[in-house]
C-alpha positions in Angstrom: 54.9 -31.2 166.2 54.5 -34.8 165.5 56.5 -37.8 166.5 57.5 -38.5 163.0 58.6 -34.6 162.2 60.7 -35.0 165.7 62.4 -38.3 164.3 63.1 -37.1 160.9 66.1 -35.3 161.5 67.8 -37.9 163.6 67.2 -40.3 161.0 68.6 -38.3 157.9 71.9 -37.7 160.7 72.2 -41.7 161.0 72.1 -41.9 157.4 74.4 -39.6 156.8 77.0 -41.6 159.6 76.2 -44.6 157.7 77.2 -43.2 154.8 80.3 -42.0 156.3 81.0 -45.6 158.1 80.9 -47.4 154.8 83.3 -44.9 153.0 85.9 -45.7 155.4 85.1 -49.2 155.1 85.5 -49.3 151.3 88.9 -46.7 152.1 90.2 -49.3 154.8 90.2 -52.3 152.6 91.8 -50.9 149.4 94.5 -49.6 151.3 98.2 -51.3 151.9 98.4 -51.1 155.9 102.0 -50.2 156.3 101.6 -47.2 153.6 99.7 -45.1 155.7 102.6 -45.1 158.2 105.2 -44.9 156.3 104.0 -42.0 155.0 103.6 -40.0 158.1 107.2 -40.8 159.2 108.3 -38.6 156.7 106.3 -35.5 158.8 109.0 -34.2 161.4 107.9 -32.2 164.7 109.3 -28.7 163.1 107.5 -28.9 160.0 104.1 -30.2 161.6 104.4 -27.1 163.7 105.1 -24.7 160.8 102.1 -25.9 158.9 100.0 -25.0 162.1 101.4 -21.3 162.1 101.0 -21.0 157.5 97.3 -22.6 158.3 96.5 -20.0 161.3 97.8 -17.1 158.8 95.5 -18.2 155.9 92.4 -18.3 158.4 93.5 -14.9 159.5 93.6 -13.9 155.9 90.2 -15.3 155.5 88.9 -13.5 158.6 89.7 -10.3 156.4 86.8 -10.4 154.5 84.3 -9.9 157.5 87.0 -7.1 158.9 86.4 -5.1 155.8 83.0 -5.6 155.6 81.9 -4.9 159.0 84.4 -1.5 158.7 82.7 -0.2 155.8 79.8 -0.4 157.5 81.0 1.5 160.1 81.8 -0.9 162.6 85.4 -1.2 163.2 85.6 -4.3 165.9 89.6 -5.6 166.7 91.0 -8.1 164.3 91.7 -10.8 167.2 88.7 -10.9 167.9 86.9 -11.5 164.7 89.5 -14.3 164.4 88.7 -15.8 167.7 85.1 -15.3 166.7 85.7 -17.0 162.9 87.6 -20.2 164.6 84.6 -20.9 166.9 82.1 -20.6 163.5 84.7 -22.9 161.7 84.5 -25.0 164.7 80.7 -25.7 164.8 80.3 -25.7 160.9 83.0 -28.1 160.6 81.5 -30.8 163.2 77.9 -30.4 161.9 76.4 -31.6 158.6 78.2 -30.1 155.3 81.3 -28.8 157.0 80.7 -25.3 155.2 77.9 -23.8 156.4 76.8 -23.7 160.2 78.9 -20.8 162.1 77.5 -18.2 160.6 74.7 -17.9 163.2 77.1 -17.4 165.5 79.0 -14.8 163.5 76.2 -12.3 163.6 75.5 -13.5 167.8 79.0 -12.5 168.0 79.0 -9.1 166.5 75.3 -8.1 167.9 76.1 -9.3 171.2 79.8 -8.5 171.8 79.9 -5.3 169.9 76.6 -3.7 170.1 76.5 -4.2 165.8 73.3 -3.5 164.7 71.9 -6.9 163.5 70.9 -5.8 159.8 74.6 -4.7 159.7 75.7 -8.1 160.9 74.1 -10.1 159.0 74.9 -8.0 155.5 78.1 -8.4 156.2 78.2 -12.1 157.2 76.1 -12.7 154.2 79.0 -11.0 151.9 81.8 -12.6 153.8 79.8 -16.1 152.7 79.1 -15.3 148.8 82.7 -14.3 148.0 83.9 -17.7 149.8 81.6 -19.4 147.7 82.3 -17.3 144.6 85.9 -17.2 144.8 86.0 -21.3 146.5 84.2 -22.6 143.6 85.6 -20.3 141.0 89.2 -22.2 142.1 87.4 -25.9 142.2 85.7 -24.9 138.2 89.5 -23.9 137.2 90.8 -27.0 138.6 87.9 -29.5 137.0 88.5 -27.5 133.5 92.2 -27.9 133.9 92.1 -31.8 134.7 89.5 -32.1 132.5 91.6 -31.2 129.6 94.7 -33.2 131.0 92.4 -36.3 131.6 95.2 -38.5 131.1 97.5 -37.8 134.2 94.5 -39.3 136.2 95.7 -42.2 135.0 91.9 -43.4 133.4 89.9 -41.5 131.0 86.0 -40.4 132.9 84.6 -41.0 129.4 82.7 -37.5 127.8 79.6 -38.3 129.1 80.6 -38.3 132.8 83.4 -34.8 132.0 80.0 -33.3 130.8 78.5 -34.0 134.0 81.0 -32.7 136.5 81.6 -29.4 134.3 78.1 -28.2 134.4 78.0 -29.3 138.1 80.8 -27.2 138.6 79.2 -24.6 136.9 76.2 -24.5 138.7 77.8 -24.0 141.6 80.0 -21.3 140.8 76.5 -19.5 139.2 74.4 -19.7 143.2 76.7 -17.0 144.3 77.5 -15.1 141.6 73.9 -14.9 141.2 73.5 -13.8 144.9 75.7 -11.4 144.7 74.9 -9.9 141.8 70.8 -9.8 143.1 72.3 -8.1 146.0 74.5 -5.2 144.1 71.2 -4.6 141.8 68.8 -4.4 145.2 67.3 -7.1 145.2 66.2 -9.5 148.1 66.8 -12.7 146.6 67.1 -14.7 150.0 64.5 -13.1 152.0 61.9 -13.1 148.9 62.8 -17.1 148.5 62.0 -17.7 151.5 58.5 -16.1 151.9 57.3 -17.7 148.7 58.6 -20.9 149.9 56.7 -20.1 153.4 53.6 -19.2 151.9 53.8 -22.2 149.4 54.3 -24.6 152.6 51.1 -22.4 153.9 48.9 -23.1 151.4 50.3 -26.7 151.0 49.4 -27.4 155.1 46.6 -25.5 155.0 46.9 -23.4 157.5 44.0 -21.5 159.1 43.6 -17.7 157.8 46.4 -15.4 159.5 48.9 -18.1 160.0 49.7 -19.0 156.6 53.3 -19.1 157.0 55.8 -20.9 159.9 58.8 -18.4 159.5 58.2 -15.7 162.0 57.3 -12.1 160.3 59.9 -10.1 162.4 63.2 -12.9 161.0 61.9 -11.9 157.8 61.5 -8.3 157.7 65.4 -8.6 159.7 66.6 -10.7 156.9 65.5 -8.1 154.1 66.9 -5.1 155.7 70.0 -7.2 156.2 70.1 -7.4 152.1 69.4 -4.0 151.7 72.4 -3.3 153.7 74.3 -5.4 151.5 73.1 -4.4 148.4 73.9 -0.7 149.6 77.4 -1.5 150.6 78.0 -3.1 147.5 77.0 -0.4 145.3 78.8 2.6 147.9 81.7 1.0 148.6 83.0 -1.3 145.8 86.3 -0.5 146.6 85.4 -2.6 150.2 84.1 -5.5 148.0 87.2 -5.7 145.3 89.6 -5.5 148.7 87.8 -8.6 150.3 88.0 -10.2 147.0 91.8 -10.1 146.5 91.9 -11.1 150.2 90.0 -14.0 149.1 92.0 -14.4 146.6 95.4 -14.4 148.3 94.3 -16.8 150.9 93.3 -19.7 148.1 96.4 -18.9 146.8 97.9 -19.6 150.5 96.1 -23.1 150.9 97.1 -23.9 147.7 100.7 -23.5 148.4 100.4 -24.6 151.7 98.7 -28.3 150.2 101.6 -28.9 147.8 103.9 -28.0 150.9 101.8 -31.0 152.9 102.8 -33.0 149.9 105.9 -32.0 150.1 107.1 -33.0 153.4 105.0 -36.0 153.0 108.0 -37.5 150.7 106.2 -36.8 147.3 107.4 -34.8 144.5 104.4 -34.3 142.7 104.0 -31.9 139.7 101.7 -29.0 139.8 99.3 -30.3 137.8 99.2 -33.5 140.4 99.0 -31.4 142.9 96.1 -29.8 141.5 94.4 -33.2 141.2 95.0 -33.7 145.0 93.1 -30.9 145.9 89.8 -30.6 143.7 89.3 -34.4 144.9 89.6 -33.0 148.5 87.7 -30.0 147.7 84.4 -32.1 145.9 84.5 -34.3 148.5 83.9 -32.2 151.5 80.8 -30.8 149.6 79.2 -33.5 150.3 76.8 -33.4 153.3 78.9 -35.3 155.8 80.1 -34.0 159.4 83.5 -33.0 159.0 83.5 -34.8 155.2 83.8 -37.8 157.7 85.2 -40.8 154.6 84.3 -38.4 152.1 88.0 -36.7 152.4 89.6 -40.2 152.8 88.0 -41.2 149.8 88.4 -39.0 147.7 92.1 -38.4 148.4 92.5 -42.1 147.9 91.1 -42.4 144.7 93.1 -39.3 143.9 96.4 -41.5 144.6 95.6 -44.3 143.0 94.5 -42.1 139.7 97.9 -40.8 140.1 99.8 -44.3 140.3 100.5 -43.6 144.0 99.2 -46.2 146.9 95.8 -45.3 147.8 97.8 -45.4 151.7 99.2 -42.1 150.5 96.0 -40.1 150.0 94.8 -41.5 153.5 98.0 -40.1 154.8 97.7 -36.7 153.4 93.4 -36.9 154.8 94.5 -37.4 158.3 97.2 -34.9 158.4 94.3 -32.5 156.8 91.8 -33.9 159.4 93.8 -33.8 162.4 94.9 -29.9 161.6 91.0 -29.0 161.1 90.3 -30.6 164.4 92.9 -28.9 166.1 91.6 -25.7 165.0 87.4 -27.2 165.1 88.5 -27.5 169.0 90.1 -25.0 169.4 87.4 -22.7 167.7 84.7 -24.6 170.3 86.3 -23.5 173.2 86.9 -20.1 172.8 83.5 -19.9 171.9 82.7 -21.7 174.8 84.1 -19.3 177.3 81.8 -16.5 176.1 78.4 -18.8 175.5 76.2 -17.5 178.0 77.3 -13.8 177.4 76.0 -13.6 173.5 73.1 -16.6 174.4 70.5 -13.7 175.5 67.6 -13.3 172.6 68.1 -10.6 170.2 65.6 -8.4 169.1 64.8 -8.1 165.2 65.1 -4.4 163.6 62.1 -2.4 161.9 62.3 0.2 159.9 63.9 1.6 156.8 68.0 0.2 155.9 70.4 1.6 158.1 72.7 4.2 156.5 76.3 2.1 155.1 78.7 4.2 157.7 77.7 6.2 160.8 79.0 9.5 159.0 76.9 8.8 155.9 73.6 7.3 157.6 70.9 8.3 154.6 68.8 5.1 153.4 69.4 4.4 149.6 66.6 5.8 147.2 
């Protein structure tokens, strides 16, 4: 590998901090100083500690979806620990770029390694767990867009049609990727593994490679990866009643973080309507799409601009980003170093499967037709 292909992720990383560095720039200066404080005052001891607890319960009600997934596979591992296990993926997704995606390696370490889960298993399930976050995360952002969308006025400017246009079919486009992927998956299809070979043999032919090495991701992740779907697709179409359960548990807990942001308002000192409220949170929500570490000024910005769309000090929405930052720091830590007490027991190598999709549940173990 070359100098320049070494050097080429550190410098999109320092872009990406530079980035973050000037949004908090731009936040710093547009805010009054004493708002920000004033605003935290209002948050008493008691009620900091009860949004701890009703933020630990909603991640435990997220952890559900991975519980039922791995169970209808046949793999029935304690609740605790797929919490413990969940916290230390929210951990290193949430400190790495785009704080969404980045755990779920160590998911599937967690249940091979730990639990003697056979890897195709672990990653089908993993792979489901992420899909109906997506699906159910963005169906709740499109909802909110539409909904301000056609309030446009309680933002306190009008975005103008052509810029509404823009953000609905983004919206939309996001909410199609994993309905998309998870309706490949239910029809048996291998939309992830199949991607990627074309793409490896495109970069192949694109390099040209020498005969026999026409490809740089290793045979054996790929031929994992697509049994992994096939276990997906199989549990999908065997056990739907597995796949509308971890939906509704989905389901529940958005309803959960919604309730438990217009709480954070709440104690905060504002009495905002639900419709505010709602405003609040899809500008949090876009903004830690973007491909920062930890949203790092793309939270504070966002929540700011929120505030001052709704006639409140911009100091306000900075309030409401640290209380959300310091609470998903808490947990990032916390996450990090339970991980970190069992590192070196899952860090061994695993060893890809071969061979035909394992059965959906160790009573019923035939390979789909």
């Amino acid at each position: 590998m070359s100098a320049a292909a070494l050097l080429r992720p550190r410098r999109r990383t320092l872009a990406l901090l530079i980035a973050a560095l000037l949004l908090l720039v731009w936040v710093s200066r547009a805010v009054t100083p004493r708002a920000v404080p004033a605003a935290l005052q209002q948050l008493t001891p008691v009620e900091g500690l009860a949004l701890l607890a009703l933020n630990l319960l909603i991640f435990a009600g997220f952890t559900g979806r991975w519980w039922i997934f791995l169970r209808a596979q046949g793999h029935a591992i304690a609740y605790t620990r797929l919490l413990v296990y969940r916290l230390t993926a929210f951990g290193i997704s949430y400190f790495t770029p785009g704080p969404h995606f980045g755990g779920e390696p160590y998911q599937v370490l967690a249940a091979v390694r730990g639990h003697q889960t056979p890897p195709a298993a672990a990653i089908a399930a993993v792979t489901l767990d992420k899909v109906l976050e997506m699906l159910v995360n963005f169906a709740f952002l499109a909802a909110g867009v539409f909904l301000l969308l056609t309030q446009r006025p309680v933002l306190g400017h009008d975005l103008g049609a052509g810029l509404a246009a823009q953000l609905a079919v983004y919206v939309l486009l996001l909410l199609a990727l994993p309905a998309g992927l998870l309706a490949a998956l239910g029809r048996g299809r291998h939309p992830i593994s199949g991607t990627l070979r074309r793409l490896d043999r495109l970069a192949g032919r694109l390099w040209k490679r020498q005969q026999g090495r026409a490809g740089t991701i290793p045979a054996l992740w790929l031929v994992t990866l697509r049994r992994s779907e096939a276990q997906a697709g199989l549990l999908c179409r065997r056990h739907p009643r597995a796949l509308w359960a971890a939906l509704a548990v989905s389901f529940l807990s958005w309803l959960g973080v919604i309730g438990e942001f217009w709480l954070l308002t709440a104690v905060l000192g504002l009495r905002l309507t639900p419709l505010e409220a709602a405003t609040a949170l899809v500008a949090a929500r876009l903004a830690i799409l973007l491909p920062l570490p930890a949203g790092l000024g793309a939270l504070e910005a966002g929540l700011a601009l929120a505030a001052r769309g709704l006639g409140l000090d911009p100091g306000v929405g900075i309030a409401l980003s640290l209380l959300i930052r310091s609470r998903d720091t808490l947990f990032g830590l916390l996450g990090l170093w339970l991980g970190g007490l069992r590192f070196w027991q899952l860090a061994a190598p695993i060893a890809p499967e071969f061979g035909p999709p394992a059965g959906i549940d160790r009573q019923n173990p035939a390979p789909p037709a």
